[in-house]
N, C-alpha and C positions, 0 to 999 in steps of 0.2 A: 393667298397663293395656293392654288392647286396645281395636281400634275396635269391636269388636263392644259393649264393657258400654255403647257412648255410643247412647241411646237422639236415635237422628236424625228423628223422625216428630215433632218440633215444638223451637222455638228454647228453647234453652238457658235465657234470661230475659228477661221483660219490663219496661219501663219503666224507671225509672233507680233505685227500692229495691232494696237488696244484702243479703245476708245467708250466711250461711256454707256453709251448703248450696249456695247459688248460686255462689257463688265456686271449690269444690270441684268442683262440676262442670264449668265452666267451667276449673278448670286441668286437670283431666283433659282435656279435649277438646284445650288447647292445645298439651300435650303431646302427643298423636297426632298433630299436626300439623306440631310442631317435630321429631319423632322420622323419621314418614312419610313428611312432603315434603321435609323441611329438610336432614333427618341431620345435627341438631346433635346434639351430647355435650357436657352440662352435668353441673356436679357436683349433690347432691342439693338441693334448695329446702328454705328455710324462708321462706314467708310473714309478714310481721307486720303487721296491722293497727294502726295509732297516730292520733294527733288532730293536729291544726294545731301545737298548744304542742310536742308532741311532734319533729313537725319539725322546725320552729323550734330547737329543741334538740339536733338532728341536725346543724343547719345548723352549729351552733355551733362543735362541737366537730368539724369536717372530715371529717363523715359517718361516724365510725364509734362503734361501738355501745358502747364500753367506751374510755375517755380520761380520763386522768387530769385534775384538777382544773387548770385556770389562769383567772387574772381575766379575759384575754384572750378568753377562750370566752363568760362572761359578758357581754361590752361587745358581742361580735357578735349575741349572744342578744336583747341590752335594743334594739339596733339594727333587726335584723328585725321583731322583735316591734313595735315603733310602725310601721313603714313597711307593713306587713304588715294592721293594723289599719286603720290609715287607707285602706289602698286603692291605697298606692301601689307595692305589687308584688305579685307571686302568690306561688306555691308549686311547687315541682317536684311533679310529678305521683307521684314517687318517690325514693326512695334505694335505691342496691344494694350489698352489699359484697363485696368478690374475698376470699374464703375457703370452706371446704367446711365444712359445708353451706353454699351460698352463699344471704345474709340478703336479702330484698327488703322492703323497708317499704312499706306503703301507705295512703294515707289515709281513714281512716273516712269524710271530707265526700265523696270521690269517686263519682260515679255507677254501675251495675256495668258501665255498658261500660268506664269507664275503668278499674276493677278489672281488665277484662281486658285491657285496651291491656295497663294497666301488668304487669301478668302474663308475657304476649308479649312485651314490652320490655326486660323488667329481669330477669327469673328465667329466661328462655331466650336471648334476645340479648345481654348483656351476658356474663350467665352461660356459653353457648358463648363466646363472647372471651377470658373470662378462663382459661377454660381451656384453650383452645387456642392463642392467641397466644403465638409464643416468646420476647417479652421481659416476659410475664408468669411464665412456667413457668420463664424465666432467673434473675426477680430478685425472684420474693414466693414465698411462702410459706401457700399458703390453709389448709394442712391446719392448721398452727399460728401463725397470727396471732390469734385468737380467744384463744388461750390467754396469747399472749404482751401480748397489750394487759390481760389483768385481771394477769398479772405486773406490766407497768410501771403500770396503778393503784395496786395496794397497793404498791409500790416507793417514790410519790413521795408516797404517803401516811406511809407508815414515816419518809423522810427529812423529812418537815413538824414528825411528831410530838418527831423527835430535836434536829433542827438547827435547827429556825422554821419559819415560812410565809415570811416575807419573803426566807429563807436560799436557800431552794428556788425561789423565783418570780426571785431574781434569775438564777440560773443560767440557765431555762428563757428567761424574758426574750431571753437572750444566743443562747443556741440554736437558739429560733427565728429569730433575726432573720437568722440565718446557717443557716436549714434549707436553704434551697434552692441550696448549697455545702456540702450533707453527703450526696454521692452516691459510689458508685464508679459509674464510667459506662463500663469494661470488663468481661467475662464473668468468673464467678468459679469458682474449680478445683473446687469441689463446692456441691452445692445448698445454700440457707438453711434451716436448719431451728432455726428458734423455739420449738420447745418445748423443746430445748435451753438454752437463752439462761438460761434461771434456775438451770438444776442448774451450767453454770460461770460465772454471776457471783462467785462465791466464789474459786473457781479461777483467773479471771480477776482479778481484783482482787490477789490474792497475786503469780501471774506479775508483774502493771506494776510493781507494790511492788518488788521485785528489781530490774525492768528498770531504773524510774528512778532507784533509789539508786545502780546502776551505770552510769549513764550520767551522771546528774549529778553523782558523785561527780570524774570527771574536768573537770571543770567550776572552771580557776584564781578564786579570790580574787582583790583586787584586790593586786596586789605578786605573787603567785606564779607561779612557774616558767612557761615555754611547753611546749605541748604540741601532738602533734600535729593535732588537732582545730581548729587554727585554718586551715589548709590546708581551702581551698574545696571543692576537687574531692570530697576526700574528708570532709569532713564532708558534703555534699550526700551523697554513696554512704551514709553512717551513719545519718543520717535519712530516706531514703530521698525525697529531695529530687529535681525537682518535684513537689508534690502540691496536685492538685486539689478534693478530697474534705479539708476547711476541717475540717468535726467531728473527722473521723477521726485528722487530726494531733493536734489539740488532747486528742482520748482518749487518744491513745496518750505524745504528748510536752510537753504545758506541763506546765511545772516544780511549778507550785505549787497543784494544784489535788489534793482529797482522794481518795479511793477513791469514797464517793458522788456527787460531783460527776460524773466521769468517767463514770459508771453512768448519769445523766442525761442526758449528749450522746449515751450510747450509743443510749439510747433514743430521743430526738428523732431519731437518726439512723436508724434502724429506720423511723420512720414514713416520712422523707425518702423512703426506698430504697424505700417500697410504693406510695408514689404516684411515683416514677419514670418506670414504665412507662407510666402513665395521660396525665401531662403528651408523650404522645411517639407517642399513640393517639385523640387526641381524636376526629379524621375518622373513622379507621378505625371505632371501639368504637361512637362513636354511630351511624354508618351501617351498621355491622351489626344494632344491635339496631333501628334504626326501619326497614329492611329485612326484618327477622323478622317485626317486628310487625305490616307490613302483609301481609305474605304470608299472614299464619298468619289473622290478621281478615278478610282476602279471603276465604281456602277456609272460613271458618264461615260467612261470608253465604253463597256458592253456596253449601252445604250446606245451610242453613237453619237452621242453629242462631243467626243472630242475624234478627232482623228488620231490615226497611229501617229502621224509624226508628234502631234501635241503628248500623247502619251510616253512617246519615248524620249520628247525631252522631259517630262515631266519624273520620270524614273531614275533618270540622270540625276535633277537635283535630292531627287529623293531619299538614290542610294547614298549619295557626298554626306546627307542630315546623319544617317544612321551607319554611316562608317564606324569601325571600330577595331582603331590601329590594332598591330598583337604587339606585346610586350616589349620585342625586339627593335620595334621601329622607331625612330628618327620623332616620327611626329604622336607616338604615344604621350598622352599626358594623362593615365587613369581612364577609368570608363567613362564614354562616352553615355551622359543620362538620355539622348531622343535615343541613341540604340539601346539600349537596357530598358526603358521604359518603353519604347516602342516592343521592343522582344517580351518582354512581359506579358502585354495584352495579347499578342500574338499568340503568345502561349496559353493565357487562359481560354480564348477562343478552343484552341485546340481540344485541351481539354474537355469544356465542358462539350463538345462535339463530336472529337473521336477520341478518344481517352485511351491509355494503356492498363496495363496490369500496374503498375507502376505508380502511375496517376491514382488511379482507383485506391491504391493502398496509402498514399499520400493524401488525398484529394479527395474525401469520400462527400463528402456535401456540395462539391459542386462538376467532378467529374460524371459523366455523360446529361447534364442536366436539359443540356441544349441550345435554349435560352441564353447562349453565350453575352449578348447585350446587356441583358439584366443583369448577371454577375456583377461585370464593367462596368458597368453605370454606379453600382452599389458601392464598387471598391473605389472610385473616383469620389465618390459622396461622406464615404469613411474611413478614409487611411491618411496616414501621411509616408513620406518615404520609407523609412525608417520601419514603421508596423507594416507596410505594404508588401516590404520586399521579405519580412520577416511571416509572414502569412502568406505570400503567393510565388518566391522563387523557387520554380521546381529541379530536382534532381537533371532533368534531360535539360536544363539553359543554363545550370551550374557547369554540365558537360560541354555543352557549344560554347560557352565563353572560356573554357577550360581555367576555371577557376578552382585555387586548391589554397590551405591557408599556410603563411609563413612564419615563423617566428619571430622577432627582430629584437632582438636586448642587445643593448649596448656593452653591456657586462661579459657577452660571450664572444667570439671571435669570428664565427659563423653563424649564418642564418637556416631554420631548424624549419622542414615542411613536417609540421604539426597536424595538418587533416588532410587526406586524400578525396578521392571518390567511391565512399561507400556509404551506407547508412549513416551511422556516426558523424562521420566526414561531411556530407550534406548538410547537415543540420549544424555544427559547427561553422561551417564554411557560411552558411546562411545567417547566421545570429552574426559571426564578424563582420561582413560585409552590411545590414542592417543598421550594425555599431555605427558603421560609417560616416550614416546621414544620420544619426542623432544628435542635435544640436547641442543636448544634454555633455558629449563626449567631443563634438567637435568644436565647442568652442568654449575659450576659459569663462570656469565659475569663479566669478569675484561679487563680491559682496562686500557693501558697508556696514560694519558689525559697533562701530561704537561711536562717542563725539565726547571728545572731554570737555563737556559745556562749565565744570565749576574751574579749570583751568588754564590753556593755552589755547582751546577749540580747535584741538587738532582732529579733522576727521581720518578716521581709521578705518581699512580696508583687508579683508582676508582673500587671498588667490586658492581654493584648494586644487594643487597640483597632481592631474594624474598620473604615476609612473615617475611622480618624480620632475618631471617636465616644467622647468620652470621657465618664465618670459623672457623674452630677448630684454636683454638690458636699454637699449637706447630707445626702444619703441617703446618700453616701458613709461620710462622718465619723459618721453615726451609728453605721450597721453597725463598720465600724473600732473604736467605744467599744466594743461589746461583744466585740468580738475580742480586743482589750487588755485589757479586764477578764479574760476567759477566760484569758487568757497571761499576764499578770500583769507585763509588760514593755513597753515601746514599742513598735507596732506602724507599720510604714512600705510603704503601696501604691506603685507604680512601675506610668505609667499609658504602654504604650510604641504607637506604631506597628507594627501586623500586618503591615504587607508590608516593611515597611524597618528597624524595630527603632529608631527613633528616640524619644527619649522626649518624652513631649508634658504630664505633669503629675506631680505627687509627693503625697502625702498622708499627713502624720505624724500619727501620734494615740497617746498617753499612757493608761497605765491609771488610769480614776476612783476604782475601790476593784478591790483585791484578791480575787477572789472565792474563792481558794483558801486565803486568810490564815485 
């Protein structure tokens, strides 16, 4: 595709009917634009046009194309769908998924400017994100996810046919509730590759067979001999104790759970690990692609390939993306990530382009550089929210969001404005709000820390609480049930003080039914 085949001597489309021809030409153009101005590098598109139920259906199963059955998926389906009808929410304008060819969905009810928003949005800016950011290319897998997700369809289909429905749905039940404690969250010695994943399930399954016969085989009855496994240190060394990553233990070491069983957390845990990256990108991934989007919609209005009326609706949905209520409103719910991340690039544009005193004293490596793209590209390639916002939120968008920092203890009666807007105060204000999107901080560190294998096989779990903060009780105990069921033993949380190591709560919980019996 050259600029030359894009016929610029009148706009691309008129009025708001769409049709395929239109739409083609229009990704042609956007691509000259993403390629020409942008210099992104995206893997190849596939467009798919789909209906509202379609979506809806998208929604359900946590956007991807291919997912195996659960009731679960269904209850969230039955859920949108009336709130939906009724009026009482929208529809994303899109779905996109991180794989090569990377899939973008789009709505048939959509206008064709919004055809192209979403175009520009989701098969160029997302789609450069995903292939360029390094804790995407770290910890997914695009080329073979596609293939690995119709593996794990027919897998849990196979295990339905064999075992039950209800057999399978309990396990996954348990899985999920504990997906979001089935991560490795350090770099790993060679890359994922999922199309892999089905030629050694076989291979795999035989290996644990061995492992756990020998491992549990040193495992006393009740009356028999001691051994050395009862020794902390070194049983911790054996099981390779602390672990974070909840599924992973449980695949590789409860006692009593079968070969398919194991197979299924492997899989829930596969999903966990692809959306990872994403939970840890939100700023970044959206403000790049609603960045794109407007750049690339900009140069086809100057151009002339859209008309003003397409552009001014086009700015319409634009502005609604990167709305961002103030504090006092009704529909504030926290910052809006496409407006902050949208304002971000914006601003480093700025910078590196027309820079202040200010900038310059802040920003000496990349203020007046010019080359505002290359920055962009570079910071989309190697940050995550969290270092992004901690490396590139400036003094002058700390101002426009009139961000200042608060106090909040519970201990005191009033809430205490701790940093202003000055030097100080900036950089303060910038490290807390960084905190924010640290998954490190935003979400609890629990870890399994021991397994009394010479006695009751209770596995033992530590919360380190920040501030004190400890877990809601009932969400606790439930997650717990299904960890107990999974292990097939008693399961005991230890809920302790982060700075001090003090324990502040306990939480036993007993296995309901055995799911590996």
């Amino acid at each position: 595709m050259t600029v030359a085949t894009i016929d610029t001597s009148r706009p691309l489309w008129e009025g708001a009917d769409w049709d395929y021809d239109k739409v083609r030409r229009a990704y042609d153009a956007i691509e000259v634009v993403a390629t020409r101005d942008l210099g992104l590098d995206t893997y190849a598109n596939q467009i798919e046009v789909i209906t509202a139920e379609q979506m809806l259906d998208a929604y359900s199963s946590i956007g991807m194309p291919l997912l195996y059955k659960h009731w679960s998926f269904g209850k969230h389906f039955a859920r949108d769908e009336v709130l939906y009808r009724r009026g009482l929410r929208g529809l994303a304008y899109e779905i996109v998924i991180n794989s090569n060819p990377c899939i973008s969905y789009i709505m048939e009810e959509n206008t064709m400017t919004m055809q192209a928003l979403v175009m520009a949005h989701a098969a160029f800016g997302h789609n450069h994100f995903f292939k360029n950011n390094y804790l995407f290319r770290q910890w997914t897998d695009a080329d073979g996810i596609l293939d690995y997700l119709d593996f794990a369809k027919g897998y849990v289909a196979q295990c339905e046919e064999r075992h039950g429905l209800a057999a399978v749905e309990r396990v996954l039940d348990a899985a999920h509730a504990l997906m979001s404690h089935g991560v490795h969250r350090y770099p790993r010695r060679r890359p994922l590759d999922l199309r892999m994943e089905e030629k050694r399930e076989k291979e795999r399954r035989e290996h644990q067979e061995r492992m756990f016969n020998d491992l549990w085989r040193t495992v006393p009855t009740k009356g028999g001999a001691h051994n050395g496994l009862s020794d902390r240190d070194r049983r911790r060394a054996v099981l390779g104790l602390p672990e974070e990553n909840i599924l992973y233990f449980l695949e590789k070491r409860a006692p009593r759970l079968h070969a398919w069983q194991r197979e299924l957390l492997r899989i829930v845990r596969h999903l966990a690990q692809y959306f990872y990256p994403q939970r840890q990108t939100k700023v970044m991934n959206e403000g790049c692609a609603t960045y794109c989007h407007y750049r690339i919609m900009e140069r086809l209005h100057s151009d002339g390939l859209m008309t003003d009326g397409a552009w001014l609706e086009f700015l319409h949905s634009h502005t609604n993306v990167v709305f961002q209520p103030e504090f006092d409103d009704p529909r504030y719910g926290g910052l809006n990530p496409y407006a902050l991340g949208y304002a971000m690039m914006q601003d480093i544009a700025r910078i590196c382009e027309r820079p202040t005193q200010e900038d310059r004293a802040w920003f000496p490596d990349i203020a007046g550089k010019g080359d505002s793209m290359a920055v962009i590209r570079d910071a989309w390639a190697n940050f995550r929210d969290e270092s992004f916002i901690l490396q590139y939120l400036s003094p002058n968008l700390i101002r426009r969001f009139k961000l200042f920092h608060v106090r909040d203890d519970a201990r005191e009666p009033a809430l205490t404005v701790q940093r202003i807007h000055d030097e100080r105060g900036y950089r303060e204000i910038r490290q807390t709000l960084a905190r924010q999107y640290d998954i490190a901080w935003a979400e609890s560190d629990i870890q399994i820390t021991d397994v009394d294998l010479t006695g009751d096989r209770k596995l033992v779990l530590e919360h380190r609480a920040m501030n004190q903060i400890v877990l809601d009780e009932d969400d606790t105990r439930s997650v717990l049930q299904h960890l107990a069921d999974l292990w097939g033993y008693e399961v005991s949380l230890e809920e302790v003080d982060a700075a001090t190591g003090a324990r502040l709560k306990k939480h036993t919980v007993g296995p309901r039914m055995i799911l590996g019996a």
